[in-house]
C-alpha positions in Angstrom: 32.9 -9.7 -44.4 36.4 -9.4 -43.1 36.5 -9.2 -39.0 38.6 -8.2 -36.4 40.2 -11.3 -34.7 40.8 -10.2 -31.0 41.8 -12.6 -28.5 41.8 -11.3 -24.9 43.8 -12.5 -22.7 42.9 -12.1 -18.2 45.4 -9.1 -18.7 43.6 -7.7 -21.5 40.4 -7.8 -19.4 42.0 -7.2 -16.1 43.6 -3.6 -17.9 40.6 -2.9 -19.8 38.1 -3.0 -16.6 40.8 -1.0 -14.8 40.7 2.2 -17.2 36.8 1.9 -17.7 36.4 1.6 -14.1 39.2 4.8 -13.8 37.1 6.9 -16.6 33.7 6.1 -14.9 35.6 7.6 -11.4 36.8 10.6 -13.4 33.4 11.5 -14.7 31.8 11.5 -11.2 34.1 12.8 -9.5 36.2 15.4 -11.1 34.1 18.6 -12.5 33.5 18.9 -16.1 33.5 22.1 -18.1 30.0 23.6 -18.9 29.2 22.9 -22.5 28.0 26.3 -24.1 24.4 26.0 -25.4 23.8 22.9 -23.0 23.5 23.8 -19.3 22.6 20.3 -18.7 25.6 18.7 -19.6 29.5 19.4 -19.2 32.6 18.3 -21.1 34.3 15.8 -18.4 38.2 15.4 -17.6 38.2 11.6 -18.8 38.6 13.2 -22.1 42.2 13.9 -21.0 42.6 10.2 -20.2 41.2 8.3 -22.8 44.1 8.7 -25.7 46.5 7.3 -22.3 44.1 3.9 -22.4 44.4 3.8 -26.7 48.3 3.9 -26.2 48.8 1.6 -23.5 46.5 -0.9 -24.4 46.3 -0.6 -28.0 43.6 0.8 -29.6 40.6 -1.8 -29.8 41.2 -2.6 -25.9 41.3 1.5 -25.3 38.2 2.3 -27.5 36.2 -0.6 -24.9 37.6 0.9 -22.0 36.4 4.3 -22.9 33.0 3.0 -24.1 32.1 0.8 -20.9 33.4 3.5 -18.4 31.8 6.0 -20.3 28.1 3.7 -20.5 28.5 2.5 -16.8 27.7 6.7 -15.4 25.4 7.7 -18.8 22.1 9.7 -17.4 20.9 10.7 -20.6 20.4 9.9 -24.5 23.1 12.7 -24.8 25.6 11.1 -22.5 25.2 7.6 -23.7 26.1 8.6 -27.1 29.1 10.8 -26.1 30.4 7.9 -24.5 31.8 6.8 -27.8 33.5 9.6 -28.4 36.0 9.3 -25.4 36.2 5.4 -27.2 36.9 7.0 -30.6 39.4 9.1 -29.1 41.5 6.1 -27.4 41.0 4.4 -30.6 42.5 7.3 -32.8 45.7 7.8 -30.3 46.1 4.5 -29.8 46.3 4.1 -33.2 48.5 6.9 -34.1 51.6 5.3 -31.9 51.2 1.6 -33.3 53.2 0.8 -36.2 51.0 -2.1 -37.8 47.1 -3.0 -36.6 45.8 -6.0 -37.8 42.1 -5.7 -39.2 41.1 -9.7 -39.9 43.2 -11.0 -42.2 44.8 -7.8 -43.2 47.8 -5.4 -41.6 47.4 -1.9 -41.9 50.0 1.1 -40.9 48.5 2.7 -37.6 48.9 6.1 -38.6 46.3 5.3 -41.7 43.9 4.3 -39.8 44.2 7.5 -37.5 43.9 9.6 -40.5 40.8 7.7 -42.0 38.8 7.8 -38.4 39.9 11.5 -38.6 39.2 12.4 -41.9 35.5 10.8 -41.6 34.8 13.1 -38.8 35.7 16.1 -40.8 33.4 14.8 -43.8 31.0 14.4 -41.2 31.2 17.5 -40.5 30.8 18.9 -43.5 27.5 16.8 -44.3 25.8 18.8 -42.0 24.2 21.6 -42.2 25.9 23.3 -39.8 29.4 22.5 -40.9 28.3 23.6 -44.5 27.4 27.0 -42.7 30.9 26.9 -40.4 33.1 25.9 -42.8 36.2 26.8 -40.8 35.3 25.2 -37.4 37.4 21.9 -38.0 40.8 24.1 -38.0 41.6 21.8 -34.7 40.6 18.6 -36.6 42.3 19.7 -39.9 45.9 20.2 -38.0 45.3 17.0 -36.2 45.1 15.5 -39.8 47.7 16.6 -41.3 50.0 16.1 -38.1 49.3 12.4 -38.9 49.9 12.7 -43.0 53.1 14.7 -42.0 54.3 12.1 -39.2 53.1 9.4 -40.9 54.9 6.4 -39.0 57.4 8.3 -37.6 55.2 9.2 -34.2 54.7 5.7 -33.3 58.5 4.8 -34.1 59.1 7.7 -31.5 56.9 6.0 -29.3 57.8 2.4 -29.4 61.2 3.7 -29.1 60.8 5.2 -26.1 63.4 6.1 -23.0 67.0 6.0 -23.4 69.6 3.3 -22.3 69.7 5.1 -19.0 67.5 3.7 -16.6 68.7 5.1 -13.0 67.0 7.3 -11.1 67.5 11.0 -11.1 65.4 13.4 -10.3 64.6 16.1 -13.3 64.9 19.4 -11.9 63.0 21.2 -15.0 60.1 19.2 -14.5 60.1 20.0 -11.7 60.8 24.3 -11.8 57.6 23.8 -14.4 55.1 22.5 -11.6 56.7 24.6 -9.6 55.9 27.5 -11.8 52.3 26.2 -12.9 50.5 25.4 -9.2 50.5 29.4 -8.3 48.6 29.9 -11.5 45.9 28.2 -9.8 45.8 30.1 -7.3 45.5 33.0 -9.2 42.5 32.1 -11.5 41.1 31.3 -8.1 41.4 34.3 -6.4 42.8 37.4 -7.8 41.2 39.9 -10.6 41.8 37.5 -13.6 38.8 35.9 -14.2 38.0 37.2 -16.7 34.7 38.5 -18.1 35.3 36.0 -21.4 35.4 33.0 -18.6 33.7 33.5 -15.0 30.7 35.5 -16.4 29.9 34.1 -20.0 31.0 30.4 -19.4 31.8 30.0 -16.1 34.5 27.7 -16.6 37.4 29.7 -14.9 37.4 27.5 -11.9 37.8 24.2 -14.0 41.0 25.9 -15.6 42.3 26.4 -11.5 41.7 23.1 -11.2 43.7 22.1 -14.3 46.5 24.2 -13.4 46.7 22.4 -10.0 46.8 19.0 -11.7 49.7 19.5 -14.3 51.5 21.2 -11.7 51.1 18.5 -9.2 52.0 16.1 -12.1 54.9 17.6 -13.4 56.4 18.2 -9.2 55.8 14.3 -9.0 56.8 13.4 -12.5 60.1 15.6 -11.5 60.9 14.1 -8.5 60.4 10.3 -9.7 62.8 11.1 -12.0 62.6 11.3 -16.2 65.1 10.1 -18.7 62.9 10.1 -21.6 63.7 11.1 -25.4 62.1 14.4 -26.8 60.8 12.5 -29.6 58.7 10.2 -27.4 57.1 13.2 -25.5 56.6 14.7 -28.9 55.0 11.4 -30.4 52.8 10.8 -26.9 51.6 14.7 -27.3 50.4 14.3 -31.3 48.7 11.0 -30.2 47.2 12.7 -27.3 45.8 15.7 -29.5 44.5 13.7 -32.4 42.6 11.5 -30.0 41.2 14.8 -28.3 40.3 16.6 -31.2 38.5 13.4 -32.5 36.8 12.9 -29.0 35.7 16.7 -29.9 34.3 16.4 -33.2 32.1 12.9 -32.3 30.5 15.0 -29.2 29.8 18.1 -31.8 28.4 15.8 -34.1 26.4 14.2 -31.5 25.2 17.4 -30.4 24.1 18.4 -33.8 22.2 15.6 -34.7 20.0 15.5 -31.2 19.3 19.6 -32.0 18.1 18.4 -35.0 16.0 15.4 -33.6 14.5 17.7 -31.0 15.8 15.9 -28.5 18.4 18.7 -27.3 15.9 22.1 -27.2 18.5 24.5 -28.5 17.3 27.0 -31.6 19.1 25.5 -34.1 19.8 29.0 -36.4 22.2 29.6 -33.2 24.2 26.8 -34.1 26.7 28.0 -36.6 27.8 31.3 -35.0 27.5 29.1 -31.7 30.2 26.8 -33.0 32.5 29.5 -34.3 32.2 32.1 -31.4 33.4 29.3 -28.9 36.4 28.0 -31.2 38.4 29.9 -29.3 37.6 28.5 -25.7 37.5 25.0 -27.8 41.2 25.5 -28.4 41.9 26.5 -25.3 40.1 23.3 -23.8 41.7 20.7 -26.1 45.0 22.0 -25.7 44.8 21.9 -21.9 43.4 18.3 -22.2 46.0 17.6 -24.6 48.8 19.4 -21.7 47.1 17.1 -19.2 47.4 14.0 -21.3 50.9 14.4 -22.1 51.9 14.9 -18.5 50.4 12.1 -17.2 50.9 9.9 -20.0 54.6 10.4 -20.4 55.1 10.0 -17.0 52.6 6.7 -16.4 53.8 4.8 -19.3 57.4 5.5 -18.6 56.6 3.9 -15.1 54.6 1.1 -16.8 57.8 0.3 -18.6 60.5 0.5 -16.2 58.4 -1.9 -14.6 58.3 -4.4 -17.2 54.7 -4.2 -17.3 54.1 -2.8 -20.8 54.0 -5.3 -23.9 53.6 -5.0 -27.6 50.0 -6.7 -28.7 50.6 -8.4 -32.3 
């Protein structure tokens, strides 16, 4: 059997305690969104994070990260096993933006291994019952797919790349007119006659997207003011690496959620499932693009920092 030869360095472990210990934080203290079907149990913000750990610390070090922090706050059988799929989703992203991974013995193009891990959890899918009954649910997963056929190595050339030349500060006024223009949106799911029937009554989730709304629009005011000289192609390639991660994180906690239904662990009539699945697609879109907002915000703007401060490095 061909293994994975990982050597860890103190910074490895140092980095990867920091992000478990920052996703365990997350998960108890930021509010989740209510899963649909699963009253019990919510969909928490460190789903936003983890594809951040995959690309700064690589892939193998991220999927830990996620994993531990996720494990070190599990209540229940169904939280324990949906910790791997905030791993899975570092893993995926972080593996999207690396040119070349290293598997034992053997060097592999990143964005292959993105696609495989991606493509399995569509065929898993698919080998369930419900999938064979929802056939169009993985639409997300699908695109993330074939984002990673289409960009092949071109994301994580975009992302190794980086910033420009220019390294001074100046502060970027249009990230800056964007948080600006995002933070009263807040205040308007909070308050005023738009929450809706489709979020506040049915799901109850419209206060989670206020609080969304005030974190990218904090984000991007900060991001703004600190100042951004970064390429369009490396917000681009941090976005796709972001989204495939989420929509991988997604399809592990669907799986997951399957499979206990099935066990009788979850008590949930299973002939619900498949019109479950598709009527919430919509709000499922709607969540994993707003992670995927989120994760590109913050992980422009924390990696740029990371490397204008000499701290980020290439592991071989």
């Amino acid at each position: 059997m061909v293994l994975m030869k990982l050597k860890l360095s103190s910074r490895d472990l140092a980095l990867t305690a920091i992000f478990a210990a920052l996703s365990a934080i997350v998960v108890r203290v930021v509010p989740g969104i209510p899963i649909i079907g699963l009253s019990s149990a919510s969909i928490k913000f460190d789903a936003a994070l983890a594809p951040i750990y995959g690309m700064i610390i690589g892939p193998y070090l991220g999927f830990l990260a996620g994993l531990v922090g996720g494990l070190v706050v599990a209540s229940s059988l169904f939280s324990i096993l949906t910790s791997f799929a905030t791993a899975i989703s570092a893993f995926v992203a972080g593996s999207a933006v690396k040119d070349m991974l290293h598997i034992g013995n053997t060097t592999i193009k990143g964005w292959k291994i993105a696609t495989a891990a991606i493509g399995l959890l569509i065929l898993g899918w698919y080998a369930t019952w419900v999938g064979q009954e929802a056939p169009f649910y993985p639409i997300l997963h699908l695109a993330g797919f074939f984002v990673l056929l289409l960009g092949r190595g071109r994301i994580a050339k975009a992302f190794e790349k980086g910033e420009g030349s220019d390294r001074n500060w100046r502060p970027d006024l249009y990230f800056m007119l964007i948080g600006v223009f995002i933070l009263p949106l807040g205040f308007v799911f909070s308050s005023l006659s738009l929450n809706l029937v489709l979020f506040s009554v049915a799901y109850g989730i419209s206060g989670v997207f206020m609080l969304a709304f005030y974190i990218i629009g904090g984000v991007a005011i900060v991001y703004g003011i600190l100042g951004s000289r970064v390429k369009e192609n490396y917000v681009m390639a941090v976005a796709l690496g972001s989204y495939c991660g989420i929509i991988a994180d997604h399809m592990v906690g669907n799986l997951v959620f399957i499979q206990l239904i099935d066990a009788g662990v979850l008590k949930v009539p299973p002939e619900i499932l498949p019109p479950l699945f598709m009527g919430v697609l919509p709000i499922s879109a709607v969540e994993r693009l707003l992670f995927t907002t989120i994760a590109t915000v913050v992980g422009v703007g924390l990696i740029s920092s990371i490397r204008r401060a000499g701290l980020y490095w290439k592991r071989e």
